[in-house]
MIVEXZA-967971 format. One record per residue: x, y, z of N, C-alpha, C in turn; residue in three letters. Coordinates in steps of 0.02 Angstrom, whole numbers, plus 50000, padded with zeros to 5 digits. Layout:
<tipas>
XYZXYZXYZALA...
</tipas>
This chain:
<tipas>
498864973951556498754977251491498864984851498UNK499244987751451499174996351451499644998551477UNK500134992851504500624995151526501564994651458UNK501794999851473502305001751412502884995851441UNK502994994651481503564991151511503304984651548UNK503024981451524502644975251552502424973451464UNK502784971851413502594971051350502724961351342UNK502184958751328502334950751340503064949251287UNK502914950051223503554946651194504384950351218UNK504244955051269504774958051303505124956151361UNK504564952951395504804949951449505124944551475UNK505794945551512506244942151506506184935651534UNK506594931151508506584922451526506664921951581UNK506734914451593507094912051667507874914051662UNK508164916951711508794917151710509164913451707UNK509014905651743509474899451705509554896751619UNK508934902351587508954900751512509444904251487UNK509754909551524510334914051488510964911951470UNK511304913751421511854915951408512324917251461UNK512944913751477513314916351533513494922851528UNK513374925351478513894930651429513274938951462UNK512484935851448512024939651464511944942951539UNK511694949151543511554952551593510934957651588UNK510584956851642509934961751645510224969951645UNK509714973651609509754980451609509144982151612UNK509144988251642508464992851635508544999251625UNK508074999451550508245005651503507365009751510UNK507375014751541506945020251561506265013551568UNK506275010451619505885004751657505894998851630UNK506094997851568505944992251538506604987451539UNK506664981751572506984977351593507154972451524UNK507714971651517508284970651455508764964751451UNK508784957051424509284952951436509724956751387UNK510274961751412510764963251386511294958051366UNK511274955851289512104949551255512324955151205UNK513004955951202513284959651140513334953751084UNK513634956051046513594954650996514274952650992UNK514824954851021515534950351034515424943651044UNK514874942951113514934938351150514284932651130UNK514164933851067513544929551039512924932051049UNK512744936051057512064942351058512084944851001UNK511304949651018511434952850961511504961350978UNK511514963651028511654969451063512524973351042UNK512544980251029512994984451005513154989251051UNK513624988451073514074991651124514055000851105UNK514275005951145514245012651139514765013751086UNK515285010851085516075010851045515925008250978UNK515435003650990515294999850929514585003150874UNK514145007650909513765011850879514285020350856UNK514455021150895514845028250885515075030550802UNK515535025150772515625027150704514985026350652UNK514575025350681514105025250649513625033550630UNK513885036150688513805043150701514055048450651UNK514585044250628514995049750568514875049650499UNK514535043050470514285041850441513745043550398UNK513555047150345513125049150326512585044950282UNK512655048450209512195044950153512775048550099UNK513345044450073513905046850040513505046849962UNK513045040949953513015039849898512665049049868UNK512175051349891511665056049877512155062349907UNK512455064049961512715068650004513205071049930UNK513555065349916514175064449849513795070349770UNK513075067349775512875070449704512995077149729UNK512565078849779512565089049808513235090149815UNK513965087049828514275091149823514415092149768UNK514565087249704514785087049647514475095349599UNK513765096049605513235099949587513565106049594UNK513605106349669513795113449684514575113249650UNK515065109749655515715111449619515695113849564UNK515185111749512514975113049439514555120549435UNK514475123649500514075128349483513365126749486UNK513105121749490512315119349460512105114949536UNK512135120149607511765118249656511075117949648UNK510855112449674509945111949695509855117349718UNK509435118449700508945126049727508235122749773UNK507965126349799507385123949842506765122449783UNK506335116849785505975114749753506375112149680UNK506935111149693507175106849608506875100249630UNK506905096749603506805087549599507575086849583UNK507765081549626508425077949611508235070449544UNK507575068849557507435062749495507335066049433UNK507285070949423507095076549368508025076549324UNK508195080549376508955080049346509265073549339UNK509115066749386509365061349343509235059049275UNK508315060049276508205057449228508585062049170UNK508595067449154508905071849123509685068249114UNK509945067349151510545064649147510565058249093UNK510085051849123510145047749068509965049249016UNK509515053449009509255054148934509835058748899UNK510285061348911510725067248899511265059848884UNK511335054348915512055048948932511865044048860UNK511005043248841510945039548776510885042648736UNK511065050648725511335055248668512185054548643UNK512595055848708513255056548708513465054848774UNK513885048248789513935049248863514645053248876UNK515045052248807515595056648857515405064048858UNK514865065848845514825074048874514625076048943UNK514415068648978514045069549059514615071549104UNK514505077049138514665079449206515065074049243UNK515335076249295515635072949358514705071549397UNK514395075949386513795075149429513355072149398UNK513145072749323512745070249293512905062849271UNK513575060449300513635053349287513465048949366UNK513435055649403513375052249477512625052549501UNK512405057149464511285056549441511285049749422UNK511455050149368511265042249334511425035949368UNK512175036449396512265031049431511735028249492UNK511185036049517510975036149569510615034449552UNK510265036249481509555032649487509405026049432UNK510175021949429510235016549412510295011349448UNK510635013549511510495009749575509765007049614UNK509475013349598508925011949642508165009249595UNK508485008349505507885008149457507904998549456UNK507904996249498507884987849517507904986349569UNK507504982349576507384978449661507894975149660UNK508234975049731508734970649764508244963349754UNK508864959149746508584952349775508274950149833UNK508204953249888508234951649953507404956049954UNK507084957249914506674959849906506134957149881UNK505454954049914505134949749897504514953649883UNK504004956449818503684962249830502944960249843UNK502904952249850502234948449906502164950049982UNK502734951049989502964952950062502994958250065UNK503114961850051503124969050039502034970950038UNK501614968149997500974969249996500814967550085UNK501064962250089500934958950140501084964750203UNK501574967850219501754971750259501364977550242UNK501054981350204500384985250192499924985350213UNK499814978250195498904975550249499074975750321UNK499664975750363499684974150444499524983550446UNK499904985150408499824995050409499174996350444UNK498934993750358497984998950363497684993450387UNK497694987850416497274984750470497274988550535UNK498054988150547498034991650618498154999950608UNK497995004950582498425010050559498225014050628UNK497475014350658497335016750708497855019050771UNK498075013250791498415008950832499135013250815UNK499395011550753500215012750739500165020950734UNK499635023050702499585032350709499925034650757UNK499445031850816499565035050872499975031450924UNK500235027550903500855024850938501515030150932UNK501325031750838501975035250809501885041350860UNK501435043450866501345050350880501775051250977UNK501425046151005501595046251074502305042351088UNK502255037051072502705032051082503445034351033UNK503485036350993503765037550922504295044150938UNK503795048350892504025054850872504175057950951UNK503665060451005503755064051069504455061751099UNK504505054251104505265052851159505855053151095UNK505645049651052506155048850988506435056250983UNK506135059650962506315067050935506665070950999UNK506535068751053506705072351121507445070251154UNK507795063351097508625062851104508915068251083UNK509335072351130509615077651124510155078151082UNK510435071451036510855071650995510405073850914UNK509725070550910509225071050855508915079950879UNK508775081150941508415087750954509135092650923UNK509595091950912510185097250903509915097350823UNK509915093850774509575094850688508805097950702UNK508635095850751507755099350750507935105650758UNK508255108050805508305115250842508475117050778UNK509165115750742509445118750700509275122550640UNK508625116750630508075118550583507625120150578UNK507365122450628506975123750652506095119850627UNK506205110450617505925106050611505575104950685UNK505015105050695504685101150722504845105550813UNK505305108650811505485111050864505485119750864UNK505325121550940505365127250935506075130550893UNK506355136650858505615141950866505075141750808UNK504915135750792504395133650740503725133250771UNK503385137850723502595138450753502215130550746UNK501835132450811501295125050793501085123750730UNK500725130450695500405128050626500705126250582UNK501695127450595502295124450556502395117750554UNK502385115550616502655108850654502095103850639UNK501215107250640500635102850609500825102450544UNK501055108450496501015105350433501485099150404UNK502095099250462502665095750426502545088150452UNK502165086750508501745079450512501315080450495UNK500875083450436500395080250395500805077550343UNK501575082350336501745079750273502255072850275UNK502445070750353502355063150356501925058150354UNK501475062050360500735054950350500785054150301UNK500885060150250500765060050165501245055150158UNK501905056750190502375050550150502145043150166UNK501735042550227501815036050244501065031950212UNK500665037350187499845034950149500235033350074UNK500755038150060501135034749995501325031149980UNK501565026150038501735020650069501585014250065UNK500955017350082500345010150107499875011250049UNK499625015350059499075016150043498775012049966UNK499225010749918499075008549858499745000349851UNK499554995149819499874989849821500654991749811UNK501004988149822501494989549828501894988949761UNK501554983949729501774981749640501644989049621UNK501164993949628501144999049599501435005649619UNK501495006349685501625011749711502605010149748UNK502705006349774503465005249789503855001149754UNK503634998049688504014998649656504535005049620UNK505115002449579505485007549551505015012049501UNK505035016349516504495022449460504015023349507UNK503655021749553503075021349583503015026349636UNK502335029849646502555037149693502635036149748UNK502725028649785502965026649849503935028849841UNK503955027849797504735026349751504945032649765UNK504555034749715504805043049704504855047549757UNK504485044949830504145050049872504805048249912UNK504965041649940505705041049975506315044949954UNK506345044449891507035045749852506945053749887UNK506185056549850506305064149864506475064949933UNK506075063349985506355062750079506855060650072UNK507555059250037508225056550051508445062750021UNK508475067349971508735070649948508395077050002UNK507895076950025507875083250052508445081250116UNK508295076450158508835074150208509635076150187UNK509675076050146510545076850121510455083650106UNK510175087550106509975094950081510055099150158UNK509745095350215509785098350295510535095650305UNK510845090050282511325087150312511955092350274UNK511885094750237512545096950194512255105050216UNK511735108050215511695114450240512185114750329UNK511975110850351512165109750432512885110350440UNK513255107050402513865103850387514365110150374UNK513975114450290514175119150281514255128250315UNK513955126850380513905132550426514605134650447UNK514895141250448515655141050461515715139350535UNK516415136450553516565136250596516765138450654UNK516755146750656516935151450674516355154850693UNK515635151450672514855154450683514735149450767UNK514445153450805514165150450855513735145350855UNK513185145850767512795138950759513245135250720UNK513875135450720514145129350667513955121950720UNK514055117150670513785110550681514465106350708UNK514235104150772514615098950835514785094550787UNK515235090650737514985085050719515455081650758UNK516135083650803516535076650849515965076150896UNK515695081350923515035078350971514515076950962UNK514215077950908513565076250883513385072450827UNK514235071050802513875066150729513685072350673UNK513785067250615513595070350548512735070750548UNK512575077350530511875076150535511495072250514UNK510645068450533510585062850504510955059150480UNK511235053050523511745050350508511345042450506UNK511945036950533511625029850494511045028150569UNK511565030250599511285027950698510575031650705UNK510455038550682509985041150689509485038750644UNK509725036550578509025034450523508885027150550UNK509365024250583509145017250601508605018650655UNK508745023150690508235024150780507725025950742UNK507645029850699506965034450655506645029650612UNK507135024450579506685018350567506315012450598UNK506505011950646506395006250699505845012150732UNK505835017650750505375018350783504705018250728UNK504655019950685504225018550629503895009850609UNK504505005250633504244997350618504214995650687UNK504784992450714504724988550773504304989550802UNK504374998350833503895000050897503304999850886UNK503135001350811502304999950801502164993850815UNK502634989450787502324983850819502254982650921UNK502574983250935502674983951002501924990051039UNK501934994250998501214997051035500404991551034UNK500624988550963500004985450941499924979351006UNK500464977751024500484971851062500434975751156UNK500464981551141500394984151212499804984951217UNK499344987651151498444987451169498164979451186UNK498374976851122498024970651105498014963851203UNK498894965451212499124962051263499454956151237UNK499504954951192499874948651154500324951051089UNK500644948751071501004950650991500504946950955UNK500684952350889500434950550827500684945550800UNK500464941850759500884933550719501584934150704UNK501914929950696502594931750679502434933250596UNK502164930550559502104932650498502074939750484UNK501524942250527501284949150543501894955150535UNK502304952850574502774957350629503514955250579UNK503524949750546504244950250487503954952950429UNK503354953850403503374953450318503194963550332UNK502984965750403502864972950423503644976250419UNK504074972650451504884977050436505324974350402UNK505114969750340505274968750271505024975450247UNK504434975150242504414982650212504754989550225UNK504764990150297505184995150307505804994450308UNK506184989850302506954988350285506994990450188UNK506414987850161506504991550111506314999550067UNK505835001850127505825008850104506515013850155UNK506655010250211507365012050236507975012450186UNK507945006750142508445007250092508525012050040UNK507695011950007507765021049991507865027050028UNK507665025250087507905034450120508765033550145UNK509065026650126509825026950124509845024950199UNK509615020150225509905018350266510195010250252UNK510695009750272511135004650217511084999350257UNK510914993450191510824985350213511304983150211UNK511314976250253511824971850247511534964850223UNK511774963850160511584957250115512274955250097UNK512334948950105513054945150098513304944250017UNK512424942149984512664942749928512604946949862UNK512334954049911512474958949879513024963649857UNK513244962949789513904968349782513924973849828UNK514644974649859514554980549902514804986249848UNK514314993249873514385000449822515245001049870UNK515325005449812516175009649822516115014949847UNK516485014049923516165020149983516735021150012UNK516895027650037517525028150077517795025650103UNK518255024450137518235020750199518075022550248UNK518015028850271517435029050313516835026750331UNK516645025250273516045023750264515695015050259UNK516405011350252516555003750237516345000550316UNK515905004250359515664999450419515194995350390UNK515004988950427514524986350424513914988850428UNK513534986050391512704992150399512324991050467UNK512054993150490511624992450534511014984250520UNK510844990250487510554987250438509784983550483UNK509374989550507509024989350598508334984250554UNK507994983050519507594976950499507704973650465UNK508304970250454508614965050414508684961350459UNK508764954050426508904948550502509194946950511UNK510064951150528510474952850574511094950450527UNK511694948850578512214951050543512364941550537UNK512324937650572512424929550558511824926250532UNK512074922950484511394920050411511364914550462UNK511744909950491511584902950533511034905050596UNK510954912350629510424916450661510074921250653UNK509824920550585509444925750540508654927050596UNK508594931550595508134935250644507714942850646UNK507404943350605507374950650603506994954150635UNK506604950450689506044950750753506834952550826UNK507124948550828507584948150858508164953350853UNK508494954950790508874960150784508544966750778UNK508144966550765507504973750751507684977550835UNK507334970550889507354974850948508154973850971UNK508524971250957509264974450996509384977850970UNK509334979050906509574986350877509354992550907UNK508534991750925508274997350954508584998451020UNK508444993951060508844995051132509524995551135UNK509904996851094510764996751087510805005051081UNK510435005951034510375013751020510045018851067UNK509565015051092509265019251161509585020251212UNK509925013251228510415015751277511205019751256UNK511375020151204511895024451164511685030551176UNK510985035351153510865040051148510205045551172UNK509895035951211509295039651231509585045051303UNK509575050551299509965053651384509375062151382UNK508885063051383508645067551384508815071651441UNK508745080251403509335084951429508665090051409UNK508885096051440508395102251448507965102551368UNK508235101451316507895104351253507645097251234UNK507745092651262507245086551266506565086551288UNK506595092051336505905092751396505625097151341UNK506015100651318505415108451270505195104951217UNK505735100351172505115098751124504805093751126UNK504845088751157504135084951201503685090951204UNK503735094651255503085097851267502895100551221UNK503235104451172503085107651119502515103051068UNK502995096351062502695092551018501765090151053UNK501915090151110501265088151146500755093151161UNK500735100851116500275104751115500195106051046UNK500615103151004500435102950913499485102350926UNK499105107550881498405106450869498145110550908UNK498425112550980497815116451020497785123550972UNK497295126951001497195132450977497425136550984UNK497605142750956497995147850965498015152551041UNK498465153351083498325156251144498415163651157UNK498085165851190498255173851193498825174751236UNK499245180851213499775184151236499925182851328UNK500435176151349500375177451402500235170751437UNK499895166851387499785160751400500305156851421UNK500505157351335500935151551326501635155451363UNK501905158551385502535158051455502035151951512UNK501315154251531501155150251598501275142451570UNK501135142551513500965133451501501865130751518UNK502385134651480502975132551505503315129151559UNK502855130051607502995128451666502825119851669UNK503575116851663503465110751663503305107651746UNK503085109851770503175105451854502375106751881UNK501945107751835500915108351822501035113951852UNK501325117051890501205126051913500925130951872UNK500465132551852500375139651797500155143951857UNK500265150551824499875156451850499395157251798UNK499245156451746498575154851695498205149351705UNK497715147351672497335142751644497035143751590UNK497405138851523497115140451452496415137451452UNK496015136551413495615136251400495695127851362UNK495915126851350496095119051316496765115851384UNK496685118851438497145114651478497105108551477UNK496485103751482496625098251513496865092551428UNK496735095551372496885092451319497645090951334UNK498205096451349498945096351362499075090551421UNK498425091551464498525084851514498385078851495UNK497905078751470497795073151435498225070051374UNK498505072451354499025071351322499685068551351UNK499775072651389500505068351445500365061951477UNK499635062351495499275055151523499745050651479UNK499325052151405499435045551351499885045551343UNK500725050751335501035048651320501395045051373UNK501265047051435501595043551516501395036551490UNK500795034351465500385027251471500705025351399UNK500935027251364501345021951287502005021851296UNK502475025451343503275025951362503675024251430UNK503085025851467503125021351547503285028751572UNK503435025351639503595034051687503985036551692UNK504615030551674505295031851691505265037151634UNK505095037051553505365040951536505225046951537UNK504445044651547503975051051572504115056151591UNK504395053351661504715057251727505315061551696UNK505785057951650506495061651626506185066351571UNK505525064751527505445069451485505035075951525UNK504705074851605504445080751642503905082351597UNK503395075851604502765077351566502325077451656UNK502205083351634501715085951719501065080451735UNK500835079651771500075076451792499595080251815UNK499175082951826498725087151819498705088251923UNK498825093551931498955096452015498085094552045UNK497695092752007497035093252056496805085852060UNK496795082952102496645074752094496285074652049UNK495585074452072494885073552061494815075451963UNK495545078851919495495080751879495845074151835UNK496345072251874496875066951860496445060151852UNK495865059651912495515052651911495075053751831UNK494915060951833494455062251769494845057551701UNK495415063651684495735061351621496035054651615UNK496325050251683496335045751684495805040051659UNK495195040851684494615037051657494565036651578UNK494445044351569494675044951478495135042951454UNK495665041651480496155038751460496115030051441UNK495855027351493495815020651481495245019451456UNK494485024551448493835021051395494325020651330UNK494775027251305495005026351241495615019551233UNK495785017451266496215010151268495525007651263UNK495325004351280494815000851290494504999051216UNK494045005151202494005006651116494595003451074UNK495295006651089495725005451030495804997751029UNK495804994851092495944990051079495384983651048UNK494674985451053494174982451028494334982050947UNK494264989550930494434992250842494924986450829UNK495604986850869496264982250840496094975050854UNK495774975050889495904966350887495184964250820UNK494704969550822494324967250738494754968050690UNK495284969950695495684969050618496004962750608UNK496104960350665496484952950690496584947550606UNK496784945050590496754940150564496144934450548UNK496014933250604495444928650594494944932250615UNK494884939450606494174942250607493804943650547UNK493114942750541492764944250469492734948750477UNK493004956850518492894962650497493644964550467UNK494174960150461494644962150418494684964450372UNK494544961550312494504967350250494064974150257UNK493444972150290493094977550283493524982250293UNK493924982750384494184987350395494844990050364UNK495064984050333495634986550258495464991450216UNK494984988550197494794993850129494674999750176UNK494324998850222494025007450231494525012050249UNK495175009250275495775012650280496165014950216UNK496205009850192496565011550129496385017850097UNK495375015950088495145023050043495315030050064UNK495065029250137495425036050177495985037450170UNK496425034350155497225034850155497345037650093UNK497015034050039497135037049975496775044749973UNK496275044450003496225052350001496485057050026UNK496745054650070497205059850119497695061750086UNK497975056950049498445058849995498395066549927UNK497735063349894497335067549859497375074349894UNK497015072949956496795080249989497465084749991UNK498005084650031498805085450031499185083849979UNK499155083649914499345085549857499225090749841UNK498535093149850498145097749824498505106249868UNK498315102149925498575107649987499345108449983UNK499915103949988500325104249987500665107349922UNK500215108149856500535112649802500405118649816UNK499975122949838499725125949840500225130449900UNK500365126649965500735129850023501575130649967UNK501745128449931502445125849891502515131749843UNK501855131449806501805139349771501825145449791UNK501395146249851501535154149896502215153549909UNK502435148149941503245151149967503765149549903UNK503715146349863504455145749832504065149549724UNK503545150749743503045154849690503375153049629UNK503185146949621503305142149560502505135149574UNK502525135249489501875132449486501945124749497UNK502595121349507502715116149534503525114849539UNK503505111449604504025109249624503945103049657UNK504725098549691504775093849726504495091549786UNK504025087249777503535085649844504105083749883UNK504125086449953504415086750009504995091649986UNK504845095649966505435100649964505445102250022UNK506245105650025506645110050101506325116650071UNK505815121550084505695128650053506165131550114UNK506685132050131507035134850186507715134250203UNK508335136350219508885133850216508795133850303UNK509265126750335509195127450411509145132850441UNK508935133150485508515140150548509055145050537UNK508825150050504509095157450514509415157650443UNK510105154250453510375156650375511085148750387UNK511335149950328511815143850328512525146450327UNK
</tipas>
């Protein structure tokens, strides 16, 4: 138990059960029946992820350029649902007076004002309750397991840097506010039934759409940097920013892996019920932030040809209906992409660490150069040191060592300090895993511990509405604007 690479529903068969076609891999410790997907797998080759790289979100990327051709660019804090709705209501006055853009608003938010078929919204509630049963558990999975290695692919760290998102030279109290304001999205989420809140109109609804339009807002600033500027944007080497490959890794680390932590405390997987009707849901709030499904008998939208690849499509259950799977394609998708892009490189190591001192307290002049020192050497000692150690503990103990070791998360130079945080380390496993397994299914502290999540969740919401207008007004000094606005054009200037 507690171990990241020893995960039971991970571990591989008898080798006479394989596929002739199959071969073992080991991706930063964790041992892999590698099958492509040529050869009857469901695994995606480097060649076969790559155009996926170029790929954006045409449908939304399409409205911002149209906007700006017309003169009538988004400004920071507009609402993009504001101007659709404007649009239709302007299209059941007179439609031939609508814009090139204002027919491509409407189209946008005609698309997305009906549930797909493939969209079951019982299942959808259903994938809510696994949330705030286990939310403990998936928090801080996201946090260690998640965001620290996720964010630390040096193809995804090139949009952080750029933007100075989540990565230096963004202050801690920057980088805290902008994961509170993912929790917000994800309590928007859960937090209220899904008939009410992710349905079309619903502020689960509204809250995606807005995170897709700010996404196309970093992606088209990035894009638009001249070429001739030292920060213009790699895209033959780096892909279109936020692209399909990257929203698929950023979604899967959000579903799959949560599930996969829950089963690293617990020591067993969660039900299969559990673990499909959990990335049903996120296959469908993926679909609002535009990461594109593949349904056979869904009309396909009119997309470039560039853009005419097959979807990913990372919690859907896969690309053959006779081997529909979405437990199964969920994790090759993840491991196809990890090994595509997981390759951590020097600005991998900084914002790991960066990300793994989010919260401490402010340090005096002098400090923070000693804490830099990734190899435990300081010539200081902060005052909250062993929190930074303790921290690398947990995240060494939710990612394994291998990646540990490549992300150069230090271990504390004094044994006797290491046996310490170590101990702390495993009473709090210990705990988490008591808490998670009372949420279990057949435990009578289930609902209890539902509801009591939920309520908290909904307040957290409350609380960061409140706060979050308020931070929205000082900087963009308007008495309301678009929750999750960009108040910033990427790092420095565009």
């Amino acid at each position: 138990m507690y171990s990241a690479t020893n995960i039971p529903s991970l571990r591989l068969p008898p080798e006479h059960t394989w596929s002739p076609y199959a071969r073992r891999r080991v991706l930063f410790g964790q041992p892999v029946m590698w099958h492509e997907y040529d050869q009857g797998g469901r695994h995606l080759t480097p060649a076969q992820l790559a155009p996926y790289r170029q790929q954006g979100d045409e449908e939304i990327d399409n409205i911002l350029d149209l906007l700006h051709r017309e003169g009538n660019a988004i400004r920071p804090g507009q609402d993009i649902l504001v101007l659709a709705e404007q649009a239709l209501e302007k299209s059941h006055q007179s439609e031939g007076t609508l814009s090139a853009a204002e027919r491509a608003l409407k189209q946008f938010y005609h698309n997305y004002s009906c549930l797909p078929e493939w969209v079951d919204v019982d299942q959808l509630q259903r994938g809510q309750q696994v949330f705030l049963a286990y939310s403990p558990i998936i928090g801080i999975s996201l946090y260690y397991r998640s965001l620290v290695p996720g964010f630390s692919i040096s193809k995804i760290a090139a949009v952080l840097s750029s933007t100075g998102y989540l990565a230096p030279p963004a202050s801690r109290e920057s980088v805290q506010e902008r994961l509170i304001d993912t929790g917000a999205f994800l309590a928007e989420c859960f937090g209220n039934p899904a008939s009410v809140t992710l349905v079309p109109n619903g502020a689960a609804w509204k809250a995606a759409l807005h995170v897709r339009a700010l996404h196309a807002k970093v992606r088209r600033g990035l894009l638009q940097r001249p070429t001739s500027s030292q920060r213009a944007w790699k895209t033959a080497e780096l892909g279109v920013p936020i692209n399909q490959e990257d929203m698929a890794a950023t979604l899967l680390a959000f579903s799959a892996n949560s599930l996969v932590a829950c089963e690293m405390v617990l020591g067993f997987a969660l039900s299969r019920q559990e673990r499909e009707d959990y990335l049903a849901t996120w296959r469908y709030i993926g679909w609002l932030l535009g990461v594109h499904v593949y349904h056979p008998t869904e009309a396909p939208r009119k997309l470039s040809k560039a853009n005419r690849l097959r979807p990913l499509d990372p919690c859907g259950p896969g690309w053959n209906p006779k081997r529909a799977d979405r437990i199964e394609h969920s994790t090759a998708i993840f491991e196809s992409i990890v090994a595509h892009i997981m390759d951590p490189d020097a600005s991998s190591v900084k914002i790991a660490h960066h990300l793994l001192r989010i919260g401490r307290k402010k340090m005096k002049e002098g400090e923070e150069e000693s804490m830099n020192n990734v190899d435990g050497v300081k010539k200081k000692h902060s005052s909250d040191e062993l929190w930074f150690y303790f921290r690398c503990l947990q995240c060494r103990r939710f990612v394994g060592n291998a990646l540990a070791d490549a992300l150069r998360l230090p271990v504390h130079p004094i044994w006797w300090r290491r046996w310490l945080l170590w101990g702390f380390s495993t009473t709090y496993f210990v705990l988490l895993t008591l808490y998670t397994a009372a949420a279990l299914p057949w435990s009578p502290l289930r609902e209890t511990i539902i509801r009591f999540h939920q309520k908290h969740t909904r307040q957290f919401v409350v609380d960061w509405q409140d706060s979050h207008a308020k931070r929205m007004q000082a900087k963009l000094g308007v008495t309301h604007s678009c929750p999750f606005a960009m108040v910033a054009p990427p790092q420095h200037s565009l």
